[in-house]
Phi, psi and omega in degrees: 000131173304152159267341180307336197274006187259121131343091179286354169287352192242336155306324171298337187261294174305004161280307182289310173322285181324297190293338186267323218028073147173141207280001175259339199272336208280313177321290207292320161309330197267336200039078194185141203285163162311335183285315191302287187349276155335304167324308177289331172279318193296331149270357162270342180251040158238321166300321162300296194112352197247164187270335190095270179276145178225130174247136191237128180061276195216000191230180175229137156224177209254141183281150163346274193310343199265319202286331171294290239272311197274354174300334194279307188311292186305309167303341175269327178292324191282346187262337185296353212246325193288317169292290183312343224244134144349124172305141153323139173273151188263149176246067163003311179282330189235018175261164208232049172260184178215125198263126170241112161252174169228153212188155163276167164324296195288004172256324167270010139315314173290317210272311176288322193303297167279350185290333197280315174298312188306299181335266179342317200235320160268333186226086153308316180263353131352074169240164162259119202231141201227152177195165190288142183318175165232160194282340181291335233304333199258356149312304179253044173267284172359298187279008182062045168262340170235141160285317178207154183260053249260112191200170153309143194285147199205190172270161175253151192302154185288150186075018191225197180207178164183177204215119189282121124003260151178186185250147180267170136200152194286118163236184186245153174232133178201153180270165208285130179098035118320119180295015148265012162255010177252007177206167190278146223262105164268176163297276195322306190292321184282345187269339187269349145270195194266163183232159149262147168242144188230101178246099176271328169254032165113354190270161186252002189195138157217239215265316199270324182290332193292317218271318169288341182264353176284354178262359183104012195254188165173132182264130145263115183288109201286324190207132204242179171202141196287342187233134192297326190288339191267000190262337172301330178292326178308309170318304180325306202229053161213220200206047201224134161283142188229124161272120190195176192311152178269352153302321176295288266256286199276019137312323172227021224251312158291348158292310174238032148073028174273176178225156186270079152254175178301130172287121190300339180222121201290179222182110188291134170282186186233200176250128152273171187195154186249127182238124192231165169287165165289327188291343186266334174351277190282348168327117185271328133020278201250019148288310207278339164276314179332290238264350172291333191286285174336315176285307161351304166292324164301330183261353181311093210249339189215136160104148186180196175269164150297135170197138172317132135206000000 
């Protein structure tokens, strides 16, 4: 049987019927008059085939089928009530959800470290599992299978939103005692050394060989790496320059002892950004993670993104 052909109102009467046996008690619960009542038993004991109500003396008790019917009966009224019933409001202290994002290394640099205080101290029960973009990521922010995207900012996919972060810029990193660090960092002098690139899908040349070959310059990039954290420790102990966020740079550059200059070619910076579906829009759940990711970032004191150059 289809559910279009059932009168889904009569499952709430045929519930009341059942639990009271009787067609004036069942009304007065149901708050709908006697006569409707009635009505309502009469097309319910023509769909079944069964009388429901029996009357033995002076009383009505339940037929066979109403007795099979009624535990089935009480569970269809608790889940219609369930469906029906106002969303939970959501409580940062007492909810027990799990939020899943996917973010580059250098967005959980920025993100996770204060998102992890916040956690801790407003939402305990709260967890978060963060993982590498997937090439798919906006589909399955669409199917709710991700909460979120954490990345450089890009257009955003139909059916999502999104929310600026903060903004980068490119400085150059080199360890302390590079011999390009005993004179001030020309474009020429920066193009002539060896370089690290931090190419998470593979490229040997970005924004910066573009930016040196508009002056006639050209750099080799001696060695690339798929992840931003690791290329300063590469830095630490060679002799090779990494261009990269200026967040990275002063995440670890006192930990490995580097030094920090202006990048010689300039170079627009870009939007980091949290990217969510629309379906998730009015969620307060996940209104209440935007604005923790958000305080997060603000509260950030160390630590940040990345960017290939």
């Amino acid at each position: 049987m289809r559910l279009q052909s059932v009168d889904t109102h009569l499952v709430v009467a045929l519930h009341a019927l059942l639990q009271e046996k009787s067609v004036t008690r069942a009304a007065r619960r149901v708050g709908v008059t006697q006569p409707s009542m009635s009505h309502a038993l009469s097309r319910l004991r023509a769909h079944f085939g069964d009388p429901l109500l029996v009357q033995v003396g002076r009383r009505m008790t339940l037929s066979e089928r109403a007795r099979d019917l009624l535990p089935r009966a009480a569970e269809a009224v608790e889940r219609l009530e369930q469906v029906f019933s106002p969303a939970e409001r959501f409580d940062p202290g007492r909810s027990g959800r799990t939020f899943r994002l996917v973010a580059t290394d250098n967005l959980e640099l920025l993100v996770l470290p204060a998102l992890a205080r916040l956690l801790a101290a407003e939402a305990p029960h709260v967890d978060v599992r963060c993982r590498n973009i997937p090439a798919d990521f906006a589909e399955l922010l669409r199917s709710g299978e991700l909460d979120g995207k954490l990345g450089r900012g890009g257009p955003v996919p139909d059916g999502c939103r999104s929310m600026l972060l903060a903004a980068e810029r490119l400085v150059c990193v080199m360890r302390r005692g590079h011999p390009a660090s005993r004179r001030p960092l020309t474009a020429a002098r920066y193009a002539a050394c060896e370089h690290l690139m931090v190419s998470p899908h593979g490229e040997d040349h970005g924004v910066v060989d573009r930016e040196l070959a508009a002056r006639g310059l050209r750099r080799r990039v001696t060695l690339t790496v798929s992840h931003f954290l690791v290329a300063p420790f590469i830095i630490s102990g060679s002799d090779l320059l990494l261009t990269v966020s200026a967040r990275v740079a002063e995440a670890v550059a006192s930990k490995l002892d580097l030094v920090v200059r202006p990048c010689p070619v300039e170079i627009a910076g870009y939007a980091l950004t949290l990217v969510w579906a629309e379906r998730s829009e009015r969620d307060e759940g996940h209104r209440w993670l935007r604005a923790a990711i958000a305080r997060a970032v603000a509260c950030e004191a160390v630590g940040g993104p990345g960017a290939p150059g």
